[in-house]
C-alpha positions as CSV (number, residue, x, y, z in Angstrom):
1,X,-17.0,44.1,25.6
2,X,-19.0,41.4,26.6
3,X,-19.6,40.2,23.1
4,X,-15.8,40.4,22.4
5,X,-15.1,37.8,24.9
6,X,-17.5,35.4,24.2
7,X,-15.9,35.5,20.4
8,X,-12.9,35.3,21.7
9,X,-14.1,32.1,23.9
10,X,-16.2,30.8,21.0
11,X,-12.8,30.8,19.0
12,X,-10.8,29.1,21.3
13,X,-13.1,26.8,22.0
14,X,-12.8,26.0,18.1
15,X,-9.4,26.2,17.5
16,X,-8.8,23.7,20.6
17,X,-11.3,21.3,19.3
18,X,-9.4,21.7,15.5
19,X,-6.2,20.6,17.2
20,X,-7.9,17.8,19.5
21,X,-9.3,16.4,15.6
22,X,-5.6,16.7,14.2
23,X,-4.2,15.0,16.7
24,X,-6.5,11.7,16.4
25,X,-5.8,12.1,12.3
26,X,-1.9,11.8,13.1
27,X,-2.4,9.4,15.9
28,X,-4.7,6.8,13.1
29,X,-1.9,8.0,10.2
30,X,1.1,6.8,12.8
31,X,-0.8,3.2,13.5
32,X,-1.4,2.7,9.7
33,X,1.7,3.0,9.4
34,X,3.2,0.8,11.2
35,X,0.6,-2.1,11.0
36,X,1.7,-1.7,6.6
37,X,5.3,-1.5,7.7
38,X,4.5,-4.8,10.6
39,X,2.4,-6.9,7.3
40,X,5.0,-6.1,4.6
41,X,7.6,-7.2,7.1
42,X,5.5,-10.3,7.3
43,X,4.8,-10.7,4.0
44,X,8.4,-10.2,3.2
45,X,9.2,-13.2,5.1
46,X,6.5,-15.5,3.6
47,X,8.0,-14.5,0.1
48,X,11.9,-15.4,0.8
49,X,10.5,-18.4,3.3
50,X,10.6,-21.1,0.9
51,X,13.6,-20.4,-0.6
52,X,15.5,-19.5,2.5
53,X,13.8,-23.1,4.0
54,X,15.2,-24.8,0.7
55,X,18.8,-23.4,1.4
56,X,19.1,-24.0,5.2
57,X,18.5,-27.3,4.7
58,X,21.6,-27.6,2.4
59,X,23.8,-24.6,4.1
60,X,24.5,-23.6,8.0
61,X,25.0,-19.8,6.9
62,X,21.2,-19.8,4.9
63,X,20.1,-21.2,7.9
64,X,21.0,-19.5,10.6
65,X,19.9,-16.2,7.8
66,X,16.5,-18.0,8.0
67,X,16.5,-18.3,12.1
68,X,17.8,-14.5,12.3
69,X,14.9,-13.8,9.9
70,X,12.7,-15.3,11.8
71,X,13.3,-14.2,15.0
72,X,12.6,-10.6,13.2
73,X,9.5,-11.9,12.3
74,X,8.4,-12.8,15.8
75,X,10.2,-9.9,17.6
76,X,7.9,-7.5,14.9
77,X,4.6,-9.3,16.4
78,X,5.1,-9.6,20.0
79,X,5.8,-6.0,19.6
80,X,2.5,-5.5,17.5
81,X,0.4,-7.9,19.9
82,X,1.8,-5.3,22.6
83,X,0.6,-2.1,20.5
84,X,-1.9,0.0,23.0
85,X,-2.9,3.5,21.2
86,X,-5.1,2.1,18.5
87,X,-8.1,4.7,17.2
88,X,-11.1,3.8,17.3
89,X,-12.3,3.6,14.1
90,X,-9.5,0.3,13.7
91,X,-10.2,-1.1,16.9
92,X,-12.3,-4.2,14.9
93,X,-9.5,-4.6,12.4
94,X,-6.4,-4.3,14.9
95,X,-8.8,-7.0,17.1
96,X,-8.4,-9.6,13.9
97,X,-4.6,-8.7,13.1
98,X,-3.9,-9.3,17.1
99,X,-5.7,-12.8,16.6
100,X,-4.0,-13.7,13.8
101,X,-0.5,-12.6,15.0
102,X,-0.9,-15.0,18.1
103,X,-1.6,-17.5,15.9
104,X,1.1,-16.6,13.8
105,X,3.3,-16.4,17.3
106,X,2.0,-20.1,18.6
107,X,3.0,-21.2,15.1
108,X,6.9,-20.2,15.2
109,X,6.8,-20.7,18.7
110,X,6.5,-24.6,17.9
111,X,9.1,-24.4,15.0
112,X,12.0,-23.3,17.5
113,X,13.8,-26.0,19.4
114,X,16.2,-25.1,22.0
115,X,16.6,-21.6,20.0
116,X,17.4,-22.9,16.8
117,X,14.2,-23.8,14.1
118,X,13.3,-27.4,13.5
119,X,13.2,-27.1,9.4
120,X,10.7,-30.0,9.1
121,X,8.3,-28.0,11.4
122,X,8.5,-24.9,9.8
123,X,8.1,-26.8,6.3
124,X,4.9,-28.4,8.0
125,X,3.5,-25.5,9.7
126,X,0.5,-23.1,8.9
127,X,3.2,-20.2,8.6
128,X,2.7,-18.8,5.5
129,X,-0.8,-19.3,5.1
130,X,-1.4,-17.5,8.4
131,X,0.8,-14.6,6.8
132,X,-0.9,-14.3,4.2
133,X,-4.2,-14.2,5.9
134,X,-2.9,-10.9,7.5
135,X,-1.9,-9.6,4.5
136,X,-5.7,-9.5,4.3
137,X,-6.9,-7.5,6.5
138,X,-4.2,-4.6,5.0
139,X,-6.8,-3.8,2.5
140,X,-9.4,-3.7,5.0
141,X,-7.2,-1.3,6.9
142,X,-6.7,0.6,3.5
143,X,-10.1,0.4,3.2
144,X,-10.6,2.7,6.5
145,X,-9.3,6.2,4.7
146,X,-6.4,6.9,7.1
């Protein structure tokens, strides 16, 4: 009797720790996939940028397409700046992307005056480059096995 309950603990024992382990793999699948879906939303911008830039310039409706576009953009990484269940094994990699997105936020930050974006900053600024420095560290994350 005795050795029937200590399989039956044993098994528990297992079958809780199995669950504990699936639970972390969903939890690192579920950040993956929102950092990709937070850098292709990024990346997404940097590619339509200079065009959108080179239309606002000439057309009210392009830019206030490029402002709303923006605004997604910044919304996307205050919200990932805010992210707090990272696993562990990312914890150096969401570290660098967190850098990077303040930058990134400083950046478009000084391209908004009185709510509305100053074309010939955003045309100056370190924008895209900073973008696609993040797009970057998506390998690395890649790189993790997730």
């Amino acid at each position: 009797m005795k050795k029937i309950l200590l399989i039956l603990i044993v098994m528990q024992s297992l079958l809780l720790s199995a669950c504990s382990l699936l639970g972390e793999v969903n939890d690192s699948l579920e950040y993956v996939n929102k950092t990709t879906e937070h850098i292709n939303l990024l990346s997404d911008f940097a590619e339509q940028a200079p065009q959108l830039i080179q239309n606002a310039a000439q057309d009210d409706a392009a830019r206030k397409e490029l402002e709303n576009q923006l605004m997604d953009v910044k919304a996307s990484i205050e919200e990932f700046i805010a992210t707090e269940d990272i696993p562990a094994v990312a914890k150096d990699i969401h570290a660098e992307l967190v850098t990077k997105n303040e930058e990134l936020l400083d950046q478009i930050n000084q391209v908004i005056e009185n709510g509305h974006i100053a074309l010939d900053k955003l045309e100056n600024s370190e924008i895209i480059t900073t973008i696609n420095n993040v797009q970057g560290l998506l390998s690395r994350l890649e790189q993790l096995g997730l």
